[in-house]
C-alpha positions as CSV (number, residue, x, y, z in Angstrom):
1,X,14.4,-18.0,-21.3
2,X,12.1,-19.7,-19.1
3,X,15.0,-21.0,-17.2
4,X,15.6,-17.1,-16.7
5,X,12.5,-16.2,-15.8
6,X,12.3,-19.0,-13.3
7,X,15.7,-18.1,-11.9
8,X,14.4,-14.2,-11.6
9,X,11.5,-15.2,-9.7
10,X,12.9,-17.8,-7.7
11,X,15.3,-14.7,-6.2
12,X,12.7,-12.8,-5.4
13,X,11.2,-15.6,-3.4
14,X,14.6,-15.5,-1.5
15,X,14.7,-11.5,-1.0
16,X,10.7,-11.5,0.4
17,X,11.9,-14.5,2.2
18,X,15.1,-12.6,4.0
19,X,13.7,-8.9,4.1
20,X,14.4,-9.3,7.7
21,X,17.7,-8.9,6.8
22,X,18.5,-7.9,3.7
23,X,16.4,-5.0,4.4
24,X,14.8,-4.7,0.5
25,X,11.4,-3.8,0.4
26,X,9.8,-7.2,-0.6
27,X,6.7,-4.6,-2.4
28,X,10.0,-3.9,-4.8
29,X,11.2,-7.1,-5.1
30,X,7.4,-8.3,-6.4
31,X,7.0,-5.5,-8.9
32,X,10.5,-6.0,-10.3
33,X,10.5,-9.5,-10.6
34,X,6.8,-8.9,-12.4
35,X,7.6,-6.5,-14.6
36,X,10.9,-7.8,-15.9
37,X,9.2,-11.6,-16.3
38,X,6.6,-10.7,-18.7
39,X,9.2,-8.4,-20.3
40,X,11.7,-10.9,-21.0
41,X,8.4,-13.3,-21.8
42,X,7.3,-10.8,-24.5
43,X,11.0,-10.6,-25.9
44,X,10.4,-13.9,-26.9
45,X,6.8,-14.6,-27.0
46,X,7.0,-16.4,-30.7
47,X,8.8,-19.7,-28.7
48,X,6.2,-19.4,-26.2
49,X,3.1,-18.7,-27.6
50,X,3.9,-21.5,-30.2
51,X,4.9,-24.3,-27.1
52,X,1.8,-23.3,-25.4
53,X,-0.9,-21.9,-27.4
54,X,-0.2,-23.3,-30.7
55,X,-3.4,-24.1,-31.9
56,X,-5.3,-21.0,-30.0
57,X,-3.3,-18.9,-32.1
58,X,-3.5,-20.2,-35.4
59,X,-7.2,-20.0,-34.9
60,X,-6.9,-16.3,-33.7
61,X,-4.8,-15.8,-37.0
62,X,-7.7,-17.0,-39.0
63,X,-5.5,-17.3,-42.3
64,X,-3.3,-14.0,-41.6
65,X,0.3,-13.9,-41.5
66,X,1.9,-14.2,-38.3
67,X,4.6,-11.3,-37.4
68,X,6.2,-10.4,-34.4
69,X,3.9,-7.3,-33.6
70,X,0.8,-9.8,-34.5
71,X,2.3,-12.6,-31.9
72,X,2.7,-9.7,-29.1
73,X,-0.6,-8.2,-29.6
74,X,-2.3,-11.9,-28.8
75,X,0.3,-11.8,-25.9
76,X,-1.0,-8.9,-24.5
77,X,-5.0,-9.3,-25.2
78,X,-5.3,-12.9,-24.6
79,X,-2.3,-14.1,-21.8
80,X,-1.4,-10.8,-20.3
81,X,-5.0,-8.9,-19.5
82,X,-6.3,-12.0,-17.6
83,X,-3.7,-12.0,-15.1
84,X,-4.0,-8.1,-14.4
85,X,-7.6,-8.2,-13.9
86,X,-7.2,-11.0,-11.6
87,X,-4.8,-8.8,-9.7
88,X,-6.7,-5.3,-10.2
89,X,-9.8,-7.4,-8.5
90,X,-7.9,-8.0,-5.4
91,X,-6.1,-4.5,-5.6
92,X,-9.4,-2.5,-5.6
93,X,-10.4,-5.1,-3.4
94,X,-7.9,-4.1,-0.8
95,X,-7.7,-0.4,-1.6
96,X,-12.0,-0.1,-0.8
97,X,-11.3,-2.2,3.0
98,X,-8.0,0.4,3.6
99,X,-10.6,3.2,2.5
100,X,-12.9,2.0,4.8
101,X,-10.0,1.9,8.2
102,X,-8.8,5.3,6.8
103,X,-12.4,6.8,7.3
104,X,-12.9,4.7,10.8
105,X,-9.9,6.2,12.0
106,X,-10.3,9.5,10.7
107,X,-13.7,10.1,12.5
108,X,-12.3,8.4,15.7
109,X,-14.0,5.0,15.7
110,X,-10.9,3.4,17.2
111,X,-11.3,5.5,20.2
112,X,-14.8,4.2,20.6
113,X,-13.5,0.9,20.9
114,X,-10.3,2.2,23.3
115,X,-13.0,3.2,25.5
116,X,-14.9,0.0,25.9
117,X,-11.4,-1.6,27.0
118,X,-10.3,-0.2,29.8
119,X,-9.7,-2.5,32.6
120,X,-6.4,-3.3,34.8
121,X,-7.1,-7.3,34.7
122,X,-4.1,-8.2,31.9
123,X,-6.0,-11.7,30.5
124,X,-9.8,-9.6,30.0
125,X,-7.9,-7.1,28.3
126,X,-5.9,-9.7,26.3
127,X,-9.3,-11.2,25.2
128,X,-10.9,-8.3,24.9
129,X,-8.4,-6.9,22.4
130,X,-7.5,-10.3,20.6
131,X,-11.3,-10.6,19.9
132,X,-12.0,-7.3,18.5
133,X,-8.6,-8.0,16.1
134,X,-10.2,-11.5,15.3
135,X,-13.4,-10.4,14.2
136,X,-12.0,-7.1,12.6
137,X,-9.8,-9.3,10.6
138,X,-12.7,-11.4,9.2
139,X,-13.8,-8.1,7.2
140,X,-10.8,-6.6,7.0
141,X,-7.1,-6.8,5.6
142,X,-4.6,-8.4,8.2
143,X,-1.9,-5.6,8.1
144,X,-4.5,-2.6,8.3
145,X,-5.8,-4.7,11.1
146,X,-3.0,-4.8,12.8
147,X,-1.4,-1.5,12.6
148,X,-4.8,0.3,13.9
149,X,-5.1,-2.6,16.8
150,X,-1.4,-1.9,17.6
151,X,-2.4,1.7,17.5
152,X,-4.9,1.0,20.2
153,X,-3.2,-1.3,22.4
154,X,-0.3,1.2,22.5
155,X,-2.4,3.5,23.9
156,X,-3.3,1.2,26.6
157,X,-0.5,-0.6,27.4
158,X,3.0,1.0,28.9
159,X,5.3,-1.6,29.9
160,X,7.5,-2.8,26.8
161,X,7.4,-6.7,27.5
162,X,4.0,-6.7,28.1
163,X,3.3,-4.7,24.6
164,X,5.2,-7.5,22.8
165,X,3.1,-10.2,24.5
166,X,-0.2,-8.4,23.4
167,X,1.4,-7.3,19.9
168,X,2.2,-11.4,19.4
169,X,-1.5,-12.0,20.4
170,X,-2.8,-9.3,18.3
171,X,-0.9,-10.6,15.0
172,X,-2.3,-14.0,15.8
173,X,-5.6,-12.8,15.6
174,X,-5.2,-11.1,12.9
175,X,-3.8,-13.5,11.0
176,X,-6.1,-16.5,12.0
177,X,-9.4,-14.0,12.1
178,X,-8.1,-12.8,8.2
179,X,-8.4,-17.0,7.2
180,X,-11.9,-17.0,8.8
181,X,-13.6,-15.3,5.4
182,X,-13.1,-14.8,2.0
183,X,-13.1,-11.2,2.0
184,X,-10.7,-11.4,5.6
185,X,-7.4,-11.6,3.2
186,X,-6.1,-11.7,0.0
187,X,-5.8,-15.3,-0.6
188,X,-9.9,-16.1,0.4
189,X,-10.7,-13.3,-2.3
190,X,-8.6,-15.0,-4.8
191,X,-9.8,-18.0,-4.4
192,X,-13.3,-16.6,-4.3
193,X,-12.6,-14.9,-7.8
194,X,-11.7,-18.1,-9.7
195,X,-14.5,-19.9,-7.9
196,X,-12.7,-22.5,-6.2
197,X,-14.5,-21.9,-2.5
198,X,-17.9,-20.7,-1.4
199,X,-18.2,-17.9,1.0
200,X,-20.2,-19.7,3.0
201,X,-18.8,-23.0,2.9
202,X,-15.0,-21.5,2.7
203,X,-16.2,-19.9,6.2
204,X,-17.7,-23.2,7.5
205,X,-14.9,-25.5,6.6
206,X,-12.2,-22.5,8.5
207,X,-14.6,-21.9,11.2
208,X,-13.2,-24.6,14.1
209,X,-9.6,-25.0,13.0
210,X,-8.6,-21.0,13.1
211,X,-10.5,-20.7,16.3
212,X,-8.2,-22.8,17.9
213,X,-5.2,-22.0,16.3
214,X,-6.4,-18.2,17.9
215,X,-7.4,-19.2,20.9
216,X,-4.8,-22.0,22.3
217,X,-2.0,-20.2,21.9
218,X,-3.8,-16.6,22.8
219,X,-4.7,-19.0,26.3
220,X,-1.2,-19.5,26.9
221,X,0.0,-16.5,26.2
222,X,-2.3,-15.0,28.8
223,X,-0.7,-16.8,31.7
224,X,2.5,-15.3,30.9
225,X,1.2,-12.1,31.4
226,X,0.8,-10.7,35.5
227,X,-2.6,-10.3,37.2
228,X,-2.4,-6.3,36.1
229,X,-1.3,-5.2,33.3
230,X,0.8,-1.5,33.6
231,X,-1.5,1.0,31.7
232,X,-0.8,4.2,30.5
233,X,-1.2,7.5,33.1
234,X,-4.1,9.0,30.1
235,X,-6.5,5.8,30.5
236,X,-7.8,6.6,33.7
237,X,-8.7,9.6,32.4
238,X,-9.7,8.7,28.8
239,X,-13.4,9.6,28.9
240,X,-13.8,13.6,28.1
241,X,-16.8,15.1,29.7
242,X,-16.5,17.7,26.8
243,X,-17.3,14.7,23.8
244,X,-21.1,14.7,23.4
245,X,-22.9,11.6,23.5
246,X,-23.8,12.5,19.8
247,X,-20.0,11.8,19.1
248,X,-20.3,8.7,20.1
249,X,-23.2,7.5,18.3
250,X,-21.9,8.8,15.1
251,X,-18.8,6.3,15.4
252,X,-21.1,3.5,16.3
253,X,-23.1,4.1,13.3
254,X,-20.0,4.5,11.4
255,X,-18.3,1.6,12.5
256,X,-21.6,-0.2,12.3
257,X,-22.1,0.6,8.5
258,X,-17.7,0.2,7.8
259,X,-17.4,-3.1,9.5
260,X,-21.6,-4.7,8.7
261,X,-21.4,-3.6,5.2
262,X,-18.8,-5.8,4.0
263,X,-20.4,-8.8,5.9
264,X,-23.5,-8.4,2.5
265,X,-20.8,-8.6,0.0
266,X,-21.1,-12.6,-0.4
267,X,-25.0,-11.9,-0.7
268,X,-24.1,-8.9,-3.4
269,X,-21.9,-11.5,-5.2
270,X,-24.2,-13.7,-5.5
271,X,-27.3,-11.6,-7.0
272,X,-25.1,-9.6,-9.5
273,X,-22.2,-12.1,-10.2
274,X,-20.3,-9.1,-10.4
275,X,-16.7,-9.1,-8.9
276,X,-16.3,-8.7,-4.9
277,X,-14.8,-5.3,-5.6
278,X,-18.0,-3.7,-6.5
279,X,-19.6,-4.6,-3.6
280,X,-16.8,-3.0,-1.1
281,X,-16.6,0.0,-3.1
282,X,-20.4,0.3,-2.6
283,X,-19.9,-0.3,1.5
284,X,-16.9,2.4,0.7
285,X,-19.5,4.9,-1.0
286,X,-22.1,4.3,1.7
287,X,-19.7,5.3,4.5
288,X,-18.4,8.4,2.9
289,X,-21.8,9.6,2.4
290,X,-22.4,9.3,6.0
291,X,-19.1,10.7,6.7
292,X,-20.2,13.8,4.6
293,X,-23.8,14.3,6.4
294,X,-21.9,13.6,10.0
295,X,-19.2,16.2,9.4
296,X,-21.3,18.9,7.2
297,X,-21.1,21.5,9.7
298,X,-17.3,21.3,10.1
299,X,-17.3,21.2,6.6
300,X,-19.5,24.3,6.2
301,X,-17.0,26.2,8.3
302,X,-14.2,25.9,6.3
303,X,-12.7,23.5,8.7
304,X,-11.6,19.6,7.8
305,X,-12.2,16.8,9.8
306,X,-9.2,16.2,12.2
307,X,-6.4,13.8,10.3
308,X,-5.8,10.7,12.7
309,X,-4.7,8.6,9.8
310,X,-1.0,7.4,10.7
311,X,1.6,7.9,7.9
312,X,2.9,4.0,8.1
313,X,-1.1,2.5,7.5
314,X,-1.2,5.1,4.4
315,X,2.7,4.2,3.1
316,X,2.2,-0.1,4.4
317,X,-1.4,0.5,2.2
318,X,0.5,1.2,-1.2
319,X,2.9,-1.2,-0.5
320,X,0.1,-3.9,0.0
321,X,-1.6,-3.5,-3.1
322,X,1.5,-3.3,-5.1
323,X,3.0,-6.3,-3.7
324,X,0.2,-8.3,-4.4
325,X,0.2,-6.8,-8.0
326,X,3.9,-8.0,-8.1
327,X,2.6,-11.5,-7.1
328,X,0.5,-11.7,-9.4
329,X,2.2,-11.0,-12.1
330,X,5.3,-13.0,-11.5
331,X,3.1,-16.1,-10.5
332,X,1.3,-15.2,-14.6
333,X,4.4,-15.1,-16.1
334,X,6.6,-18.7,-14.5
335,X,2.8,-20.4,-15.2
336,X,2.5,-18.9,-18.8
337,X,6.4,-20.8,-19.5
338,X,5.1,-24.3,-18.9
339,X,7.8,-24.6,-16.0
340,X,4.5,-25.1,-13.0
341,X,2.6,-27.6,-15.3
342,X,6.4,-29.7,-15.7
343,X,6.9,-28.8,-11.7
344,X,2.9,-29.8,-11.2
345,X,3.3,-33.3,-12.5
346,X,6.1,-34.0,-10.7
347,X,4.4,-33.2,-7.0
348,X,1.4,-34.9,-8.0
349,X,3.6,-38.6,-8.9
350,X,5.9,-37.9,-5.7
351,X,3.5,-37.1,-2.8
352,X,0.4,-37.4,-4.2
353,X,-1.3,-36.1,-0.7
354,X,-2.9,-32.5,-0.1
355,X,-2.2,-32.8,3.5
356,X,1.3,-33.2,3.1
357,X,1.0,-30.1,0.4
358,X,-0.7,-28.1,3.6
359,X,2.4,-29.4,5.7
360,X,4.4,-28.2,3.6
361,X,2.8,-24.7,2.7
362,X,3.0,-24.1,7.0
363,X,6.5,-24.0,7.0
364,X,7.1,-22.1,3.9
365,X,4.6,-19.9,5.2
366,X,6.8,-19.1,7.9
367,X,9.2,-17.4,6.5
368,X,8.3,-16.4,3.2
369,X,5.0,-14.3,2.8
370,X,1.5,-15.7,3.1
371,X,0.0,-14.4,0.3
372,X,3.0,-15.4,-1.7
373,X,2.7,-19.0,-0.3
374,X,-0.6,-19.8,-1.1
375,X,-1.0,-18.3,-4.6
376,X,2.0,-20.2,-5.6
377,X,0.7,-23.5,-4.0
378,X,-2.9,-22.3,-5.7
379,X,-1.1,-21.9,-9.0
380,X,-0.4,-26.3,-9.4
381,X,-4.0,-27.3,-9.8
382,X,-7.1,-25.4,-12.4
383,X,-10.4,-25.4,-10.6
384,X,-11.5,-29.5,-11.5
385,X,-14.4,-29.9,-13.5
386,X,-17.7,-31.4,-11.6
387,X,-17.2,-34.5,-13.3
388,X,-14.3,-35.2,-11.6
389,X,-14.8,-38.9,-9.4
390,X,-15.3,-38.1,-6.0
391,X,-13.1,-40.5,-5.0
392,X,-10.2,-38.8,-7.2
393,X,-7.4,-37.3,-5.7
394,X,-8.2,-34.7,-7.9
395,X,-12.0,-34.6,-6.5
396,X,-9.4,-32.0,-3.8
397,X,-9.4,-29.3,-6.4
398,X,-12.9,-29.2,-7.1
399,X,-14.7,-25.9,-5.9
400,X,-14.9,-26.1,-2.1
401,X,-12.5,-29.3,-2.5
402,X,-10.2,-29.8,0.6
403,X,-7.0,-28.6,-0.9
404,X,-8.0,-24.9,-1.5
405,X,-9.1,-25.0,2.3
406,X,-6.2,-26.5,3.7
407,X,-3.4,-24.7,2.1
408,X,-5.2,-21.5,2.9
409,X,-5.4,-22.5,6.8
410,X,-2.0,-23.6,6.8
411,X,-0.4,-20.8,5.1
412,X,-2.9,-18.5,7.0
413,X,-1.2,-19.9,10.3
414,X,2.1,-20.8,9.3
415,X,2.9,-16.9,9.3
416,X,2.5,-16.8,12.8
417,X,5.3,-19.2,13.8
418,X,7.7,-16.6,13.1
419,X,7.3,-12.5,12.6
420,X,8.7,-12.7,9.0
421,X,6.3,-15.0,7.5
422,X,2.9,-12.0,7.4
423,X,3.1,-8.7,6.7
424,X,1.1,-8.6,10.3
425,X,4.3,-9.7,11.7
426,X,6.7,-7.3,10.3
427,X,4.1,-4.5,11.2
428,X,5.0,-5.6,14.9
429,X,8.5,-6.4,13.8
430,X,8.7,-2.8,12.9
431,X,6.2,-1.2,15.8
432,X,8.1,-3.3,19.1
433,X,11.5,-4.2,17.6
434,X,10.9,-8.1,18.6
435,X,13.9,-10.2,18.5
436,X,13.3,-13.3,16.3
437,X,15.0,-16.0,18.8
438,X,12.2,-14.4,21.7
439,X,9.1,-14.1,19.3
440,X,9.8,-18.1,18.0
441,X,10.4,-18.9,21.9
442,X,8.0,-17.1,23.7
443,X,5.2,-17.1,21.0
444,X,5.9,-19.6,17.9
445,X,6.0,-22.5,19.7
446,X,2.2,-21.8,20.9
447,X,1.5,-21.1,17.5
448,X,2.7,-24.0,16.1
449,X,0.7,-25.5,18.8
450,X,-2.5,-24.3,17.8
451,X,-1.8,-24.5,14.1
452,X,-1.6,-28.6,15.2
453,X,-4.3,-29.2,16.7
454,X,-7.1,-26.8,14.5
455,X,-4.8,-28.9,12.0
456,X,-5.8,-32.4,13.4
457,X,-9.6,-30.9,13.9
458,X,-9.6,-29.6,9.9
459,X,-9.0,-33.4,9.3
460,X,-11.8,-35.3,11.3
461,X,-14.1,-32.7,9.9
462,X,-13.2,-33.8,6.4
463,X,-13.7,-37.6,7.6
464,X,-17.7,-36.7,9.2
């Protein structure tokens, strides 16, 4: 059976690997594979529980008789319930930060930002966009980061090539800008849920290497764009004499409080101890009230506040959290046979080298998912105890040890060598209709570029 559940999730690797052209949802894939796993684990818990947990369940017994409906009842309190809260933390996680960009974009925030970019000169506007994407990133998920940014430079941008040269630029951003914090993507939150990085240090330690793997291959990007970039005939005449100033100070404010707020949730975390969650729901809460005292008169008449939510951000949200609930779960399940711990000990004899696992977690990072990438690199190695030797090679796992940083950066960055490898890429797969072969020429070579050399920087800082 474990060979079976191995073999089921091993396919689903390859599906989410080639949605590109299989064309299966890989949100599907993740849930099946999931689901059926701990199915098929339950079916035959007795084997497992008893290769495992031997001892941990006799003592849970505590002199009763053991039956099948006892043995699945541990199952599902003590092996199965961990694993969904883990994945329910980074599920409400991620459904508060899409809450958040659903009420931004409803009250027009995005056009507040439109309207601070309008210039002709293609490389201002390329840093001018890139940046906003990098630092909305940091609080926000990658793909709802992307979509809206697409959104915007859509509206800015008309010729075709040059919308796939800033679409490229964008997903960069976003995905290098998502690496930079904990609460930026789903793999910093996990890690900061099982306390294995501090926000703080996680932050310090990404800080130099993801600004360069941004801003190198955004540089050379930028000279293959023209002097002026070709603008849509609206943008000239984007600013409405009929919008009130007030208008505009309410999306300030609003993207003030949607975008500061999440920047107190480490401090939150670390006076309640509570999990990240909580504290984005209470950014979430705060915004909506706003939201409700900006728009009370509309409200009052009757009237609703004007949709301007786009139908793929609300469908690529569900998908998101149930993808990463599919992870999750699948991850639980191949761990809970013993087949990671038997796979574990053999990486740790052959390479014995956590750059060489970062290496390696780059280039499955290209073309299968990020997320799934790192938590199944993350998934090898518990948390080390403090009293670990500092000169251990297992001194790496420790919290804010070097391996939790590195796979993180190079999985972070390794989905930007080609469009398949982030769910930011296959939103601009999607948006522009990029051919693979031009993305990886054009674009993934840069990025591989500037995954090397923040690489190479991530190393001397580890040797100061």
């Amino acid at each position: 059976m474990t060979l079976l559940i191995v073999a089921i999730i091993v396919m689903a690797y390859v599906l989410i690997a080639s949605q590109n052209l299989t064309h299966i949802n890989k949100a599907t894939v993740a849930i099946f594979a999931g689901t059926v796993g701990w199915v098929i684990y339950i079916c035959f818990g007795a084997d497992f529980v008893h290769s495992q947990y031997k001892a941990e369940y006799f003592d849970w017994l505590n002199g009763a008789t053991s039956t099948s409906h006892v043995v699945k009842q541990y199952i599902a309190e003590h092996i199965f319930l961990p694993y969904v809260a883990r994945a329910a933390e980074i599920a409400f996680f991620l459904l508060a930060t899409m809450s958040i960009a659903d009420v931004l974009i409803t009250n027009g925030c995005l056009d507040y930002l439109r309207s601070k970019m309008r210039t002709r000169n293609a490389r201002k506007l390329l840093w001018m966009i890139t940046a906003v994407t990098f630092i909305i990133s940091a609080n926000l998920d990658n793909l709802t980061t992307t979509i809206v940014m697409l959104m915007v430079m859509r509206n800015i941008v008309a010729n075709r090539r040059q919308r796939m040269l800033y679409g490229s630029a964008i997903v960069i951003a976003a995905n290098t800008g998502g690496a930079l914090t904990v609460i930026g993507e789903p793999t910093g939150l996990y890690l900061w849920n099982i306390k294995a990085v501090t926000a703080s240090l996680y932050s310090w330690h990404m800080l130099f290497p993801v600004l360069i793997a941004w801003a190198l291959p955004t540089y050379l990007i930028g000279r293959m764009l023209p002097d002026r970039v070709d603008i849509v005939s609206q943008l000239s005449a984007y600013r409405d004499n009929s919008i009130s100033k007030w208008v505009y100070v309410k999306q300030f404010v609003m993207l003030f409080v949607g975008i500061g707020g999440l920047w107190t949730i480490p401090t939150l975390y670390n006076i309640t101890h509570l999990s990240p969650f909580l504290g984005a729901l209470c950014v979430l809460s705060l915004l909506w009230l706003i939201n409700e005292l900006f728009n009370r008169q509309v409200m009052e008449t009757g009237q609703t506040v004007i949709p301007r939510i786009p139908k793929v951000l609300q469908f690529e949200t569900v998908q998101t959290i149930l993808f990463v609930i599919g992870i999750m779960l699948s991850i639980g399940v191949v761990t809970e046979t013993g087949a990671v711990q038997w796979l574990t000990e053999i990486l740790d004899n052959t390479f014995h080298n956590v750059w060489l696992g970062g290496m390696l977690a780059a280039v499955v990072s290209s073309v299968l998912d990020n997320f799934a990438t790192t938590i199944s690199f993350f998934t090898f190695h518990d948390v080390a105890d403090a009293s670990v030797s500092a000169t251990s090679f297992y001194a790496n796992f420790m919290q804010d040890g070097n391996s939790w940083n590195i796979i993180a950066y190079c999985a972070a960055v390794g989905g930007n060598f080609l469009l398949i490898g982030s769910m930011s890429g296959i939103a601009l797969l999607k948006s522009e209709r990029i051919p693979l072969g031009w993305f990886f020429k054009n674009v993934g070579c840069k990025a591989i570029l500037g995954w090397v050399l923040g690489f190479a920087v991530m190393y001397l800082m580890t040797l100061v």
